[in-house]
C-alpha positions as CSV (number, residue, x, y, z in Angstrom):
1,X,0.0,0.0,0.0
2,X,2.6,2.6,0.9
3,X,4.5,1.8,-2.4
4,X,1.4,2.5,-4.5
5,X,0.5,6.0,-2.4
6,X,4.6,6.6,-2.9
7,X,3.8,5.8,-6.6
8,X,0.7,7.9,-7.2
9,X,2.5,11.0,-4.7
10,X,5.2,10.9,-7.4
11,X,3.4,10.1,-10.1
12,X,1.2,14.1,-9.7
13,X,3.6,15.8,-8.5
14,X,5.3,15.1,-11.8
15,X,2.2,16.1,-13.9
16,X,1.9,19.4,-11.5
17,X,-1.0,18.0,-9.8
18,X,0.3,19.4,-6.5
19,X,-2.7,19.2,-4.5
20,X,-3.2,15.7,-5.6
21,X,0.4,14.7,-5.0
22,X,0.3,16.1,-1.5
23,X,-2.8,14.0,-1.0
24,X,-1.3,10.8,-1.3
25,X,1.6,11.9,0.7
26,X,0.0,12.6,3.7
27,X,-1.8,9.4,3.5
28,X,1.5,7.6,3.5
29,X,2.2,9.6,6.3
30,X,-0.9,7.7,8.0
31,X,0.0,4.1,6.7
32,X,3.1,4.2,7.3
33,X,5.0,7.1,9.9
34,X,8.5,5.8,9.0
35,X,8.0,6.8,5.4
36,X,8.7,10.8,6.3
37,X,11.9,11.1,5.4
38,X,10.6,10.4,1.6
39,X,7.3,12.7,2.6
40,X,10.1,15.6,3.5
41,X,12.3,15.3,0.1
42,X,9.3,15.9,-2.0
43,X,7.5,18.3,0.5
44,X,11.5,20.4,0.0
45,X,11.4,19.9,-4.3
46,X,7.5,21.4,-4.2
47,X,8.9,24.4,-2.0
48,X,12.0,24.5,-4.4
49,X,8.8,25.6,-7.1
50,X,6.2,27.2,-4.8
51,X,7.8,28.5,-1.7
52,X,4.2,29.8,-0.4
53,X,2.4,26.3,-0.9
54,X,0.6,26.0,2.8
55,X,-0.1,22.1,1.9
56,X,3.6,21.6,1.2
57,X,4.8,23.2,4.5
58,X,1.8,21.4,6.3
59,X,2.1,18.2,4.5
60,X,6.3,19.0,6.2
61,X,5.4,19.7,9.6
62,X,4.1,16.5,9.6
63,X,6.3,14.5,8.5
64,X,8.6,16.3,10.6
65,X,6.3,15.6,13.7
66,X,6.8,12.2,12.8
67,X,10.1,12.2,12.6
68,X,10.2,13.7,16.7
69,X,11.6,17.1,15.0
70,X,9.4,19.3,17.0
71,X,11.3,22.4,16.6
72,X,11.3,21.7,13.1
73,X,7.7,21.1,12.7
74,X,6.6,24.2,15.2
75,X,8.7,26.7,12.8
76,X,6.5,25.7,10.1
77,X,3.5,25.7,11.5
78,X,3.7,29.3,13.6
79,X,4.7,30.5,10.4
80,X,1.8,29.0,8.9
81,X,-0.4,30.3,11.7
82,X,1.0,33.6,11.5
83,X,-0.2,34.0,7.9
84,X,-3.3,32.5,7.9
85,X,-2.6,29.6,5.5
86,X,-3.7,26.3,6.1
87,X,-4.4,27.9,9.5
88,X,-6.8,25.3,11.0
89,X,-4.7,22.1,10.5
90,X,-1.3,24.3,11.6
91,X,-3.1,25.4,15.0
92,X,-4.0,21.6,15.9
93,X,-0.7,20.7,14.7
94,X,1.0,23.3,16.9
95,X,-1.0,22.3,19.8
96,X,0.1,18.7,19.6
97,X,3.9,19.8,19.1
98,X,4.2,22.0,22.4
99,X,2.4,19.0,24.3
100,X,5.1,16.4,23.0
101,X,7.3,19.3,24.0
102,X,6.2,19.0,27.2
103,X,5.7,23.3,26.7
104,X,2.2,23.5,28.3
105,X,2.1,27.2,28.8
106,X,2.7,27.5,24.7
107,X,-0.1,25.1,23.6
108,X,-2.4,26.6,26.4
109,X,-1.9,29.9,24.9
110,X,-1.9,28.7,21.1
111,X,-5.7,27.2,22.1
112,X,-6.7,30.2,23.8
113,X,-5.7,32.6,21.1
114,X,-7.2,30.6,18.2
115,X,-10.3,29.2,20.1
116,X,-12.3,32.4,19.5
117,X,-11.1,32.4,15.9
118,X,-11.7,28.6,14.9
119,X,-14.2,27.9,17.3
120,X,-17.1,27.8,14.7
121,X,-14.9,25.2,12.7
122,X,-16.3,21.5,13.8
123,X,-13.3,20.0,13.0
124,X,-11.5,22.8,15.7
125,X,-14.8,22.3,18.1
126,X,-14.2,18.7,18.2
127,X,-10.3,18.7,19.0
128,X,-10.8,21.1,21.6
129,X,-13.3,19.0,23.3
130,X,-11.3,16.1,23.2
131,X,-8.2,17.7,24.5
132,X,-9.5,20.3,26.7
133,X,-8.8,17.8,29.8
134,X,-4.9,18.1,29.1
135,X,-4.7,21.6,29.6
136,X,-7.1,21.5,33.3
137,X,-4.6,18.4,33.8
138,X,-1.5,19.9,32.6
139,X,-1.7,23.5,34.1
140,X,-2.5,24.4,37.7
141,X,-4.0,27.9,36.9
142,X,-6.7,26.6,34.3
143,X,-9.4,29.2,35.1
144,X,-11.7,30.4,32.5
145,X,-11.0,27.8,29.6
């Protein structure tokens, strides 16, 4: 399975189907974690031809997160953040990273900046519901969340 999704990643990227190509990557990613050293080199040769492509740097950071480069993955994604591109998936993303940081103060302020923002989205909603225990659990002075 992971040498077909490697295949078809490959395969769009080299007809400039970038979305498409970043697709299957990202599910390779899923299927198999150990694949993102492969997910990285083509994530870097999109950049090399779109530096602004959010899915590219996305697609990266998580590979990157994979990898345990966390420092890596949370430059990406506060840039990411910071310009509002693929901002949704970057914020969860960022979250996760400062908690394998062990950084709670960070991801509590990342959630508390952005819930008001992304709160509307379901896919945000239903995140934050899910991990809203870590942060009473995490941090002593949870008030107001």
């Amino acid at each position: 399975q992971v040498c077909v999704l490697q295949y078809l990643g490959e395969y769009y990227k080299g007809h400039g189907d970038t979305e498409k190509s970043l697709h299957f990557m990202r599910r390779m990613l899923q299927v198999d974690f150990t694949q993102s050293i492969a997910v990285i080199a083509q994530c870097r040769d999109l950049l090399t031809d779109d530096p602004q492509n959010a899915d590219a740097k996305i697609t990266m950071a998580e590979a990157y997160f994979n990898r345990e480069n966390y420092d890596g993955a949370i430059e990406i994604t506060q840039d990411l953040v910071h310009r509002g591109e693929n901002e949704l998936d970057a914020t969860i993303l960022l979250i996760k990273l400062y908690f394998k940081k062990g950084d709670f103060t960070s991801m509590r302020k990342v959630l508390e900046s952005r819930r008001l923002d992304l709160f509307e989205n379901k896919k945000f909603y239903d995140f934050y519901r899910k991990t809203k225990w870590l942060f009473m659990h995490f941090t002593s002075d949870y008030g107001g969340l």
